[in-house]
N, CA, C and O atoms as CSV, one atom per row, in Angstrom:
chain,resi,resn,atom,element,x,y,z
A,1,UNK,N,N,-27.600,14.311,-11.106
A,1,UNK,CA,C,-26.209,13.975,-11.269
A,1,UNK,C,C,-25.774,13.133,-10.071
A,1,UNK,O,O,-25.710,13.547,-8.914
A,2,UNK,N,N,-25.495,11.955,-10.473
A,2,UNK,CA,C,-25.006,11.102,-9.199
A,2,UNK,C,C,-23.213,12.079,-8.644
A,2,UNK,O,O,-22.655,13.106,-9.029
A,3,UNK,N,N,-22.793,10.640,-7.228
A,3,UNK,CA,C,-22.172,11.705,-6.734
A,3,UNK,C,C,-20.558,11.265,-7.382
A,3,UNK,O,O,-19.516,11.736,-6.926
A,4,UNK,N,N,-20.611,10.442,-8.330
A,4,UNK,CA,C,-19.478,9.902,-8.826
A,4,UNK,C,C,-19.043,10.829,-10.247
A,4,UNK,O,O,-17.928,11.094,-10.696
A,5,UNK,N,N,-20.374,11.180,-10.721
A,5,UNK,CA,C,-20.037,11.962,-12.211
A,5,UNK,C,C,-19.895,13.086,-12.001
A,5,UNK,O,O,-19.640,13.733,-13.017
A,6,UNK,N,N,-19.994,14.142,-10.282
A,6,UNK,CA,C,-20.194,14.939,-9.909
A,6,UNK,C,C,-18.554,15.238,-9.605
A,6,UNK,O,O,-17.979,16.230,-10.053
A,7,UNK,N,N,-17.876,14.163,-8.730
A,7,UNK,CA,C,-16.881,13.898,-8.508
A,7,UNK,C,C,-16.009,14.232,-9.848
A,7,UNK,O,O,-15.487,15.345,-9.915
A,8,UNK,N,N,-15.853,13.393,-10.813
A,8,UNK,CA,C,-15.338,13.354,-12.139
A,8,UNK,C,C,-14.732,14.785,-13.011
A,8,UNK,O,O,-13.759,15.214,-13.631
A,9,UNK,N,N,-16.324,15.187,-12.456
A,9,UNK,CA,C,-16.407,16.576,-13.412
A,9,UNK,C,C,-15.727,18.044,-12.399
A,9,UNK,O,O,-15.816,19.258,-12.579
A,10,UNK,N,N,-15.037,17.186,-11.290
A,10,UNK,CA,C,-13.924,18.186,-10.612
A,10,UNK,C,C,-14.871,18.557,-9.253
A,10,UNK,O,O,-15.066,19.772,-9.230
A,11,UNK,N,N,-15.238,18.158,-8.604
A,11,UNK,CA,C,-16.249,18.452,-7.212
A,11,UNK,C,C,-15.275,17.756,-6.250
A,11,UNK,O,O,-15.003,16.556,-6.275
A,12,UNK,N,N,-14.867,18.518,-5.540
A,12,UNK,CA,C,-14.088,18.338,-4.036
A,12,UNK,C,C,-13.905,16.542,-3.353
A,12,UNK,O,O,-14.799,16.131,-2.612
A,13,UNK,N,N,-13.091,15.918,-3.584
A,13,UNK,CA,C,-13.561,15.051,-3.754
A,13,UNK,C,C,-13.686,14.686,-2.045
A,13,UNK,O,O,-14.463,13.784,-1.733
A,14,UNK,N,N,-12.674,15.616,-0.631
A,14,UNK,CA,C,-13.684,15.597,0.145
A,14,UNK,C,C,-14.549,15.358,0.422
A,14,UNK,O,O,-14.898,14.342,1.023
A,15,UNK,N,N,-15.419,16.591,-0.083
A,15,UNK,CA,C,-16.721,16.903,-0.066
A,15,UNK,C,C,-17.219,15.507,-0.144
A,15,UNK,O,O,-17.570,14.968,0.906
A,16,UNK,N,N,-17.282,14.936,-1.133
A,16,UNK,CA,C,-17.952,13.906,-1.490
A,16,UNK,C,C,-18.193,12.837,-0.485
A,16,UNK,O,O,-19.252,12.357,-0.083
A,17,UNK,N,N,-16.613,12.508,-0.091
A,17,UNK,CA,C,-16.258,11.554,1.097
A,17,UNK,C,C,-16.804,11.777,2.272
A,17,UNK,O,O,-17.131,10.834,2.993
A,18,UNK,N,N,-16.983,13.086,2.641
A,18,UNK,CA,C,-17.984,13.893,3.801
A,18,UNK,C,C,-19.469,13.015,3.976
A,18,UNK,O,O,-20.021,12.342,4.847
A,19,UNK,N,N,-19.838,13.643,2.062
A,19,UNK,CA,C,-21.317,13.470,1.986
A,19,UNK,C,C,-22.027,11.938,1.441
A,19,UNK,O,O,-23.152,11.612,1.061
A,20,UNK,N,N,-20.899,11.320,1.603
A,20,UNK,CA,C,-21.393,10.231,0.878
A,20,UNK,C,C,-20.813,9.086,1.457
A,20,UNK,O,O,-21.034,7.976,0.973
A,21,UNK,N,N,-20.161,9.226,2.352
A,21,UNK,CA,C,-19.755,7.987,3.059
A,21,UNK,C,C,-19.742,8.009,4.430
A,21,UNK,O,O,-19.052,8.864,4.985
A,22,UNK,N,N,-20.485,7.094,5.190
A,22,UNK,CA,C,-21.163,7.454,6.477
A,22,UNK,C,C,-20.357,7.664,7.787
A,22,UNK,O,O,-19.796,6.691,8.291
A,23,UNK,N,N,-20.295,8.612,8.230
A,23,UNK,CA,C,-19.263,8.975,9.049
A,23,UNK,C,C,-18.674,7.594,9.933
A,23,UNK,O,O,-17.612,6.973,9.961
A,24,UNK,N,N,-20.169,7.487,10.714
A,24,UNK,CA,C,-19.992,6.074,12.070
A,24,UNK,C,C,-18.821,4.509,11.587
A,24,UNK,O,O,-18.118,3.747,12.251
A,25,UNK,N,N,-19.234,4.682,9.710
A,25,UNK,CA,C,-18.287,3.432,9.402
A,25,UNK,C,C,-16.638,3.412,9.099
A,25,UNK,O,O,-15.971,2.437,8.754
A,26,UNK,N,N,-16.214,4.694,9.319
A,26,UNK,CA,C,-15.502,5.223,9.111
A,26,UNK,C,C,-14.465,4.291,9.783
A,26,UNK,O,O,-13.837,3.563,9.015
A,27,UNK,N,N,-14.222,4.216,10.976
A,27,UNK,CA,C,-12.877,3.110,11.710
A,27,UNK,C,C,-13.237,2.019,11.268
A,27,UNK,O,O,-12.351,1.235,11.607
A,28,UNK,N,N,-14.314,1.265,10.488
A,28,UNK,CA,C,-14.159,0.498,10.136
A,28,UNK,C,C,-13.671,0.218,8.991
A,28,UNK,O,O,-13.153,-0.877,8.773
A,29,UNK,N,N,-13.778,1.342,7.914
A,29,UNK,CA,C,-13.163,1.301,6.600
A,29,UNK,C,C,-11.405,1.452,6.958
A,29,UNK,O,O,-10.601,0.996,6.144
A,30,UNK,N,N,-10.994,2.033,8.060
A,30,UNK,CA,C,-9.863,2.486,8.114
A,30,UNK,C,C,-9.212,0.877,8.559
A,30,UNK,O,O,-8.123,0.357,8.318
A,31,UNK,N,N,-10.322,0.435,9.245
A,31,UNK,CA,C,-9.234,-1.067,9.660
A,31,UNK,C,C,-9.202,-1.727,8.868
A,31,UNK,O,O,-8.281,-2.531,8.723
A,32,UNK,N,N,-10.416,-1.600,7.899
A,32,UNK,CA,C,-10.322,-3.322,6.510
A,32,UNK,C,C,-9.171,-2.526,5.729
A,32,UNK,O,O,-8.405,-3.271,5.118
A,33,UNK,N,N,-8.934,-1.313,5.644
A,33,UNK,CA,C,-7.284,-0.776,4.495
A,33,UNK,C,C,-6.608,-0.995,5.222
A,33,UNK,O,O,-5.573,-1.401,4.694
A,34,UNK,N,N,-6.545,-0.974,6.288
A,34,UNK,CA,C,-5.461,-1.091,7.480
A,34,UNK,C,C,-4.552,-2.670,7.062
A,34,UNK,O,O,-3.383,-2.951,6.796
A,35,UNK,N,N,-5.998,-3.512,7.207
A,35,UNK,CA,C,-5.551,-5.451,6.979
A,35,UNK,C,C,-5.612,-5.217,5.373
A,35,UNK,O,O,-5.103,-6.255,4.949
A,36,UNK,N,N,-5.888,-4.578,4.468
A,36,UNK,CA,C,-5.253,-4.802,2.915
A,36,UNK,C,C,-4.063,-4.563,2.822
A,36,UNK,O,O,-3.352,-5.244,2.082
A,37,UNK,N,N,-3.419,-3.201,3.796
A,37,UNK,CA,C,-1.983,-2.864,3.314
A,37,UNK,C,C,-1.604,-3.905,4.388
A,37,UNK,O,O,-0.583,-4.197,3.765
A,38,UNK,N,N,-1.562,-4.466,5.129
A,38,UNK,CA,C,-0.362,-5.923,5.686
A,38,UNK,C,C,-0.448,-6.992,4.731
A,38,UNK,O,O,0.466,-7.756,4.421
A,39,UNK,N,N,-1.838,-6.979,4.211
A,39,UNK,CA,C,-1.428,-8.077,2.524
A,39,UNK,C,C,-0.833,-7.836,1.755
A,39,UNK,O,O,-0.073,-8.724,1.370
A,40,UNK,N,N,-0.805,-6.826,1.222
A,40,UNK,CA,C,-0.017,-6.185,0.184
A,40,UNK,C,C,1.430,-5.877,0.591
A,40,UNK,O,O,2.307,-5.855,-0.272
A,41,UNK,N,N,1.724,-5.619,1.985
A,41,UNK,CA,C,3.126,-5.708,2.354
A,41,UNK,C,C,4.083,-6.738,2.407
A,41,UNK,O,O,5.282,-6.693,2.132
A,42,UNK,N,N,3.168,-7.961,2.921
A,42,UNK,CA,C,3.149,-9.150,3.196
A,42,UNK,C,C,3.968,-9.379,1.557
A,42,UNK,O,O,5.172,-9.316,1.309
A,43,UNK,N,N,2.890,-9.640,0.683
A,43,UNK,CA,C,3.035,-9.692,-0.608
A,43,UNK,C,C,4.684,-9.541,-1.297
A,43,UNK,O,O,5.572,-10.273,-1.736
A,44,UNK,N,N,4.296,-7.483,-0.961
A,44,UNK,CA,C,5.415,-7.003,-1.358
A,44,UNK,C,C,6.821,-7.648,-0.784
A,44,UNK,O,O,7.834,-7.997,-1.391
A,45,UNK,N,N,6.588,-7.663,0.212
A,45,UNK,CA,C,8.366,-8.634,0.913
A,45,UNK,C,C,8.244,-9.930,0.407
A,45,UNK,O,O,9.288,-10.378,-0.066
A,46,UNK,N,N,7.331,-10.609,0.376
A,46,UNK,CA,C,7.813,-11.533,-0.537
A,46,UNK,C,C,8.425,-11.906,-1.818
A,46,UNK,O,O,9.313,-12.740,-1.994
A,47,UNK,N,N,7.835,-11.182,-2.678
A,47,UNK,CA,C,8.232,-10.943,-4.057
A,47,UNK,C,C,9.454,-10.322,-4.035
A,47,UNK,O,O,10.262,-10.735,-4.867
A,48,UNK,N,N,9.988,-8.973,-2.918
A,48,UNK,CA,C,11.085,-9.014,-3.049
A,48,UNK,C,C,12.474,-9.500,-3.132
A,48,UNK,O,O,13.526,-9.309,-3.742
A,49,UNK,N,N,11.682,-10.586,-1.754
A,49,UNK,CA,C,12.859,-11.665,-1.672
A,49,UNK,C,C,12.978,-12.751,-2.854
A,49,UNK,O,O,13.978,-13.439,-3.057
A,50,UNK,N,N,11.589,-12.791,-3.723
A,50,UNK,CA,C,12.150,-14.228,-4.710
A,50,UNK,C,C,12.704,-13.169,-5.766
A,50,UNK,O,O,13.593,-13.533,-6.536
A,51,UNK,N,N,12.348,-12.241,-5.808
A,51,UNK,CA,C,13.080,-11.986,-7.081
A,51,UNK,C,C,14.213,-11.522,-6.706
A,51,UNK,O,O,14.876,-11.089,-7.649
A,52,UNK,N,N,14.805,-11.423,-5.466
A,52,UNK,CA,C,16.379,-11.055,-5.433
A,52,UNK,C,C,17.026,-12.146,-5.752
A,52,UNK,O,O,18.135,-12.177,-6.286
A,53,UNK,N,N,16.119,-13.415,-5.322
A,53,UNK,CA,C,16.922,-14.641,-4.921
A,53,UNK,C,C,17.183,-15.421,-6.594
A,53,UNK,O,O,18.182,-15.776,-7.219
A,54,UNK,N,N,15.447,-15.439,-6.897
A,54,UNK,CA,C,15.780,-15.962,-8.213
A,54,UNK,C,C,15.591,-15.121,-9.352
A,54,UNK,O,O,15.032,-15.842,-10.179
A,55,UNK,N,N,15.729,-14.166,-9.761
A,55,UNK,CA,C,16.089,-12.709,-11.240
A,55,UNK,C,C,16.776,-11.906,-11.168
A,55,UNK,O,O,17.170,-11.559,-10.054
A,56,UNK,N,N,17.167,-11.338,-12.196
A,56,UNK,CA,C,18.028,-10.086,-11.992
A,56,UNK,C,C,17.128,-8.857,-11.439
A,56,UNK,O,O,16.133,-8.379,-11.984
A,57,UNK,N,N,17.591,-8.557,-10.497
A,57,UNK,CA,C,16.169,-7.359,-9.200
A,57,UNK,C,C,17.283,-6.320,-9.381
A,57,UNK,O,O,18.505,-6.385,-9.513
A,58,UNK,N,N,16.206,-5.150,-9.328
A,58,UNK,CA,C,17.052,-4.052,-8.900
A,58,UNK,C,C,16.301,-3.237,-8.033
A,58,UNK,O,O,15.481,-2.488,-8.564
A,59,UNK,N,N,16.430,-3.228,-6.614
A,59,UNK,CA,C,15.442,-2.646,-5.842
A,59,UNK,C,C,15.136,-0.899,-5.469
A,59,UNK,O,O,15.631,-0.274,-4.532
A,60,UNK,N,N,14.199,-0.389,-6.487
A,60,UNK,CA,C,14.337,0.660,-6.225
A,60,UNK,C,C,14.738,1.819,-4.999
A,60,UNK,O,O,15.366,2.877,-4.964
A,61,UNK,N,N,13.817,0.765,-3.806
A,61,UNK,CA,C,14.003,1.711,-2.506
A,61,UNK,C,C,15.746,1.935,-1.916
A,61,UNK,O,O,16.496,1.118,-1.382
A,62,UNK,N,N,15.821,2.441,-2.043
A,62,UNK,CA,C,17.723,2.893,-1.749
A,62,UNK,C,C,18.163,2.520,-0.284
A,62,UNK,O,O,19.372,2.475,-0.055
A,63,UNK,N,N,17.106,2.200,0.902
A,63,UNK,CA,C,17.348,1.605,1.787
A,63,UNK,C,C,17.692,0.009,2.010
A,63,UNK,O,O,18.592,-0.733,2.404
A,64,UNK,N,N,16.274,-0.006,1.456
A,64,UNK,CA,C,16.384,-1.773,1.006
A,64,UNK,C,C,16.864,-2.244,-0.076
A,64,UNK,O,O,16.255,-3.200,-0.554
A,65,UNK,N,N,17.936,-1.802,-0.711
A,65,UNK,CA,C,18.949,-1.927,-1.887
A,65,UNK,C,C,19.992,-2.264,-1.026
A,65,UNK,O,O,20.724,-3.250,-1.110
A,66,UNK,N,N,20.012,-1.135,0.033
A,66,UNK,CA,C,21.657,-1.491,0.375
A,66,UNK,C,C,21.218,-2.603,1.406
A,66,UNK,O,O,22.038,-3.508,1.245
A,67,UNK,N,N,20.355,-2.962,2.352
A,67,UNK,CA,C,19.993,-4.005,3.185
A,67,UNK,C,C,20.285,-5.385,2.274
A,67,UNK,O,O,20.952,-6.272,2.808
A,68,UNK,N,N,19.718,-5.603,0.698
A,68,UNK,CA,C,19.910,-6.324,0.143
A,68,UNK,C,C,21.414,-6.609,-0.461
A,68,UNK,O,O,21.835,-7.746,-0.671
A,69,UNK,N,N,22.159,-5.403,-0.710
A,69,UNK,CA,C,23.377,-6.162,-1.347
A,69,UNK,C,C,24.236,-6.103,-0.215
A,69,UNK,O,O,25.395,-6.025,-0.622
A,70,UNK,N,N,24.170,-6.106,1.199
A,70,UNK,CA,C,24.603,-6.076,1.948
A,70,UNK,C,C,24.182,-7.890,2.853
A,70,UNK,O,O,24.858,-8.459,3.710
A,71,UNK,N,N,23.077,-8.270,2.319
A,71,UNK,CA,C,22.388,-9.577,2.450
A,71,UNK,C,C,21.654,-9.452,3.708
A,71,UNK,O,O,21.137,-10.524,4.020
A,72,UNK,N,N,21.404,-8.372,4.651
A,72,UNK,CA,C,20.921,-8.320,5.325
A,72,UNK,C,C,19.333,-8.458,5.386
A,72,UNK,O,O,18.625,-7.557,5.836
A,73,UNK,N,N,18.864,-9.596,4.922
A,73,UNK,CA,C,17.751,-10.305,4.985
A,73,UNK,C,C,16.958,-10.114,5.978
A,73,UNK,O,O,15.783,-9.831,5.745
A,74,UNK,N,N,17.395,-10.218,7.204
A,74,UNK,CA,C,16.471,-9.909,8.818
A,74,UNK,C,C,16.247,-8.428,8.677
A,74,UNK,O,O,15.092,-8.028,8.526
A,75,UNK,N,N,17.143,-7.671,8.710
A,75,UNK,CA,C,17.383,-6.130,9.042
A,75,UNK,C,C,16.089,-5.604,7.887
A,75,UNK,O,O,15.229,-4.761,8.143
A,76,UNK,N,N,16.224,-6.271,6.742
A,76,UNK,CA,C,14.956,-5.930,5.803
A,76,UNK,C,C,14.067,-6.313,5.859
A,76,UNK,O,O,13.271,-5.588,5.261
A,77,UNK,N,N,13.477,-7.422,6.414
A,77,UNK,CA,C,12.362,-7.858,6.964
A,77,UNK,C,C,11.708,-7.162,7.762
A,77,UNK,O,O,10.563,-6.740,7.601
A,78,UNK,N,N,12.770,-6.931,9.127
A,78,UNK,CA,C,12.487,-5.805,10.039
A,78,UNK,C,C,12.076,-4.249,9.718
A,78,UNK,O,O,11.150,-3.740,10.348
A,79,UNK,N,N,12.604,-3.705,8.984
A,79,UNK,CA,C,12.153,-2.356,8.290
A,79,UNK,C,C,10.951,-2.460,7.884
A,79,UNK,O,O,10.132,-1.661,8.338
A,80,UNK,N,N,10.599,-3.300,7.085
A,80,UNK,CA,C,9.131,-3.471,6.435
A,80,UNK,C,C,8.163,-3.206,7.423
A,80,UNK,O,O,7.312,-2.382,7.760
A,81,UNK,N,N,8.878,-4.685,7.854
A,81,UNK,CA,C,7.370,-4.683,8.939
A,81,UNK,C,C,7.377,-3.395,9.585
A,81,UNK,O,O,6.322,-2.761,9.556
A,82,UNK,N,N,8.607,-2.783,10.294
A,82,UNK,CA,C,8.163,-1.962,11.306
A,82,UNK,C,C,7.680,-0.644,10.736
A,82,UNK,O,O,7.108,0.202,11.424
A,83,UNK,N,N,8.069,-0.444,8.783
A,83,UNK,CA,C,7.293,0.636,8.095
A,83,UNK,C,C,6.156,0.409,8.121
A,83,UNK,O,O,5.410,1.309,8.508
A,84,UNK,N,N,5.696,-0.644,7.793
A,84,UNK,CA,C,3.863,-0.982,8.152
A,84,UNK,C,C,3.205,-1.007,9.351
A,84,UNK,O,O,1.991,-0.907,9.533
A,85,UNK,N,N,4.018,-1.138,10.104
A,85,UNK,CA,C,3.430,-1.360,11.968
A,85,UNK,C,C,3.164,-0.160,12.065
A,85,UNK,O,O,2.078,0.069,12.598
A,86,UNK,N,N,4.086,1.198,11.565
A,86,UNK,CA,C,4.267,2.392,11.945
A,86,UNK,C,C,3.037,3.613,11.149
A,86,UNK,O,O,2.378,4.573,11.549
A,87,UNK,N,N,3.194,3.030,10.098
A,87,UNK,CA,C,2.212,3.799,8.337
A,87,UNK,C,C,0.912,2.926,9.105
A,87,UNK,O,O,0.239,3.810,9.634
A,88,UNK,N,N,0.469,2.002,9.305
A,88,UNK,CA,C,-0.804,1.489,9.650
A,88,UNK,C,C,-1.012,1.864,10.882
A,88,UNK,O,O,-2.141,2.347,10.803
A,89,UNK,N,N,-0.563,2.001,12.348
A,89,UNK,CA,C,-0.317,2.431,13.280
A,89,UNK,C,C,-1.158,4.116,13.270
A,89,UNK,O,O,-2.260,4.392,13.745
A,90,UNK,N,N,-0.541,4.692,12.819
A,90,UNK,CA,C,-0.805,5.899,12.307
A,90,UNK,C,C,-2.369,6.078,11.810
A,90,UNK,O,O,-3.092,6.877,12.406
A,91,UNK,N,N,-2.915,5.228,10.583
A,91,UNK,CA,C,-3.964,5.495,10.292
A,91,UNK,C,C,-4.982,4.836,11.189
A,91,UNK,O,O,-6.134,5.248,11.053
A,92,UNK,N,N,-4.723,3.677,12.279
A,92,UNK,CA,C,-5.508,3.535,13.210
A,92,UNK,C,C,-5.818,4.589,14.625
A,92,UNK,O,O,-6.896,4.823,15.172
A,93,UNK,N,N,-4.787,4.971,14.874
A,93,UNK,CA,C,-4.802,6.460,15.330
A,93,UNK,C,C,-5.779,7.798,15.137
A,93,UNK,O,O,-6.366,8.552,15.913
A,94,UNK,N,N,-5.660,7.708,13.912
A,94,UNK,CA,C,-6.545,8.626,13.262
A,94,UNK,C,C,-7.675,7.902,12.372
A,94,UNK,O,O,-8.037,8.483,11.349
A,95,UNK,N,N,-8.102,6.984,12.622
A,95,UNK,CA,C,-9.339,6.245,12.153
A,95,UNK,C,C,-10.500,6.900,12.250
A,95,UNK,O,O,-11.266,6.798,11.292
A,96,UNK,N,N,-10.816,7.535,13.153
A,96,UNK,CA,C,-11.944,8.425,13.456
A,96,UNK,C,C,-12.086,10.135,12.487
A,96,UNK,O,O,-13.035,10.893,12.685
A,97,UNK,N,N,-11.113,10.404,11.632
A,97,UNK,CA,C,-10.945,11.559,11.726
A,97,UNK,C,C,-10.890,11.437,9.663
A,97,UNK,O,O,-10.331,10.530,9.046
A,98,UNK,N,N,-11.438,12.310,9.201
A,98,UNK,CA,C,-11.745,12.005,7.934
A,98,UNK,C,C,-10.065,12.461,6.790
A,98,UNK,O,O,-10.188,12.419,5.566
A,99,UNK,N,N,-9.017,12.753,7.272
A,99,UNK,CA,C,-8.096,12.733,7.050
A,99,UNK,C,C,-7.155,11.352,7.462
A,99,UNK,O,O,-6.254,10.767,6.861
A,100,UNK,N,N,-7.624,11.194,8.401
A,100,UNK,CA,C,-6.727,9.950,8.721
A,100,UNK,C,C,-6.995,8.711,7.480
A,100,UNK,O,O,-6.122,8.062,6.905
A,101,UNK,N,N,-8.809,8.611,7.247
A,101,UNK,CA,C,-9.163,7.693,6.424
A,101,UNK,C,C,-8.607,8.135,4.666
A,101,UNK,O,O,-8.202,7.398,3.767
A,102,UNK,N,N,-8.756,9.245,4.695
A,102,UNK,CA,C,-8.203,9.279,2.868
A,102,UNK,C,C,-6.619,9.411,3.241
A,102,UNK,O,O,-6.017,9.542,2.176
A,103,UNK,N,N,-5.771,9.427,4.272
A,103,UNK,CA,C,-3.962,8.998,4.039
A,103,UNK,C,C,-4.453,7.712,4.002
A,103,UNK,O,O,-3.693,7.415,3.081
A,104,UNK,N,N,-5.255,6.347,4.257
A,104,UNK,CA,C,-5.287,5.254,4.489
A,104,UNK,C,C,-5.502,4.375,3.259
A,104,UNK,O,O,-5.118,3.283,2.841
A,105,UNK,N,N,-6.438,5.548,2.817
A,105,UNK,CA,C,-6.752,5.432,0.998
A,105,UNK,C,C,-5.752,5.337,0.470
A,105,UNK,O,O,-5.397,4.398,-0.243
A,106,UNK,N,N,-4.914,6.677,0.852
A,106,UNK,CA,C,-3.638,6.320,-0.546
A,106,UNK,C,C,-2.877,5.686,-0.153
A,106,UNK,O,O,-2.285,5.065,-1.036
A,107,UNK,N,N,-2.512,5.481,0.943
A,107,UNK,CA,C,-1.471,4.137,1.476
A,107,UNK,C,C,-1.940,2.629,0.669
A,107,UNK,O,O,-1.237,1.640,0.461
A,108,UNK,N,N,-3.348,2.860,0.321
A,108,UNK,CA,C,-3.773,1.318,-0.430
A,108,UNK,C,C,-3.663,1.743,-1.527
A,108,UNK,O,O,-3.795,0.819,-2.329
A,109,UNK,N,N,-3.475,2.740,-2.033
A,109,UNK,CA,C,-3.644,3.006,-3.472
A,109,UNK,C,C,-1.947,2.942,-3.962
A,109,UNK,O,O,-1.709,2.952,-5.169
A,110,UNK,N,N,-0.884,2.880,-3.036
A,110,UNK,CA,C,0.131,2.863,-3.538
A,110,UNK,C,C,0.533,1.557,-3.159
A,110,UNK,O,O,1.410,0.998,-3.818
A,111,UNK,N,N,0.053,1.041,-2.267
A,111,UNK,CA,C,0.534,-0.286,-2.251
A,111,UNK,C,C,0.328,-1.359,-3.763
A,111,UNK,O,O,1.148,-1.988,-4.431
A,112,UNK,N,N,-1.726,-1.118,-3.910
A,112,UNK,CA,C,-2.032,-1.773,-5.003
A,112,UNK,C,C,-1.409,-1.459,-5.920
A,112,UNK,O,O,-1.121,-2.447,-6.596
A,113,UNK,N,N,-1.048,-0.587,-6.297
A,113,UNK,CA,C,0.062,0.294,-7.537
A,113,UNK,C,C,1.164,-0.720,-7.765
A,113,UNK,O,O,1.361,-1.359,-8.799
A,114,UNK,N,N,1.779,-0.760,-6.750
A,114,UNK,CA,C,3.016,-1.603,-6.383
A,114,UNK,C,C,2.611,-3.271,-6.715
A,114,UNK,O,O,3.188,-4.135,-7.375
A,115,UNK,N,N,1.395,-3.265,-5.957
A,115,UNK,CA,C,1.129,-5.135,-6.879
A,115,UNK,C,C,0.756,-5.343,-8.181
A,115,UNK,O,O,0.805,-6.446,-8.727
A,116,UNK,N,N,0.280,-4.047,-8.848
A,116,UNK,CA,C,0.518,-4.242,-10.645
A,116,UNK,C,C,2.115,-4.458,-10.821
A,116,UNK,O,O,2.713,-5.454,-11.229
A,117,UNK,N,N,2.555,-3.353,-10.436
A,117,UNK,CA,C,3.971,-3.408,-10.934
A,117,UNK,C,C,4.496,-5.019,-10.672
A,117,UNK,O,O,4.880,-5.671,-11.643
A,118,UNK,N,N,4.490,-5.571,-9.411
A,118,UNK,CA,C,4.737,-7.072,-9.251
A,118,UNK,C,C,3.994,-8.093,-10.373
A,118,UNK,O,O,4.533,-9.091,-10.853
A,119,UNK,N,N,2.759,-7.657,-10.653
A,119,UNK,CA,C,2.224,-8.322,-11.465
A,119,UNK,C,C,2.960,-8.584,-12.488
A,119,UNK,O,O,3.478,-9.677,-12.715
A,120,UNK,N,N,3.079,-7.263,-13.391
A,120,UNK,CA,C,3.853,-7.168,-14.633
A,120,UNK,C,C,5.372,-7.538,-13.988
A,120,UNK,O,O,5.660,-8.367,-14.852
A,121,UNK,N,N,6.251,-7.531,-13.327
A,121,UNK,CA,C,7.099,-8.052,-13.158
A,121,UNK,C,C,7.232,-9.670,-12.965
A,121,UNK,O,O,8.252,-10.222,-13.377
A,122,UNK,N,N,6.452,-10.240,-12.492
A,122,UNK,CA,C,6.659,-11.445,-12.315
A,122,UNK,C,C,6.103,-12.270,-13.627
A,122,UNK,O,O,6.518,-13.384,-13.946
A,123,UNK,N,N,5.260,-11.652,-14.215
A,123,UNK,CA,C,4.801,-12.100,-15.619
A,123,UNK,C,C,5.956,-12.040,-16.625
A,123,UNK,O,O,6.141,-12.884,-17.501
A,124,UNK,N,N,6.766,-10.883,-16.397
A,124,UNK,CA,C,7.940,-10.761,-17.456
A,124,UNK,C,C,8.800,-11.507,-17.065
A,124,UNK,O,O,9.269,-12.078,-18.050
A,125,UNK,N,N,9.540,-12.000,-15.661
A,125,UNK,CA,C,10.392,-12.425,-15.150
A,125,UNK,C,C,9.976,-14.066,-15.271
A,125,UNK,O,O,10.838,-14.927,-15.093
A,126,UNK,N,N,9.279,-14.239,-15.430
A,126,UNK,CA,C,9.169,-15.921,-15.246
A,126,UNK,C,C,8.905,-16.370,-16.784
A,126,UNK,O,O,8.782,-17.586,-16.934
A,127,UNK,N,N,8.795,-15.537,-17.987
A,127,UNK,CA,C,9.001,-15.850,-19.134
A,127,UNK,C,C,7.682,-17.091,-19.604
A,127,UNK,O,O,7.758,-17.998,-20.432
A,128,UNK,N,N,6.759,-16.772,-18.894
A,128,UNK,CA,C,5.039,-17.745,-18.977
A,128,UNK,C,C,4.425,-16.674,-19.824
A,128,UNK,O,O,3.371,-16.320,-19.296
A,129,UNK,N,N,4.713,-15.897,-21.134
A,129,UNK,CA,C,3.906,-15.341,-21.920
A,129,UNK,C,C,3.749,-15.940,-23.109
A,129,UNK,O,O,2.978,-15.464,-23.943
């Protein structure tokens, strides 16, 4: 039984990450998610700003809702970044430590989440179907 169908069929998925992914490369996996989530942030502030600028947006995050209808453009820029300086910050910190690397995981796993959703948003919003 490989260690993926092992995984599947409900096996710790820890465990797995323990036994199957080599400890020593570990800060290095934590820095290449580290530079995916500033792309994907990157990304994400962008898209926020065209679609405030050019669609009808409704920005879920309740911070950066009111930054936006308030037009505070810098002040939201600034948040971002300094949520990512701070959320990435963090998992470089703990790069070494096999918790630090799976919060780093899902920090990419919700970011990428977030660039489907852009996907399908900007596909619907620009009316190219």
């Amino acid at each position: 039984m490989t260690w993926v169908s092992s995984a599947v069929s409900g096996r710790d998925i820890l465990d797995v990450a323990r036994t199957h992914l080599p400890e020593q490369d570990r800060p290095i996996r934590v820095m290449a998610l580290a530079v995916c989530l500033w792309v994907l942030a990157a990304a994400d502030l962008h898209l926020t700003l065209w679609a405030e600028t050019y669609t009808v947006f409704v920005e879920l995050n309740p911070l950066a809702a009111l930054m936006l209808d308030r037009d505070a453009i810098e002040l939201l820029v600034a948040f971002k970044v300094t949520a990512t300086l701070l959320g990435t910050g963090i998992f470089m910190w703990f790069r070494t430590d096999h918790r630090g690397e799976i919060a780093a995981w899902f920090g990419f796993a919700v970011y990428f989440g977030l660039a489907v959703h852009w996907s399908n948003y900007t596909y619907l919003a620009t009316g190219i179907h």
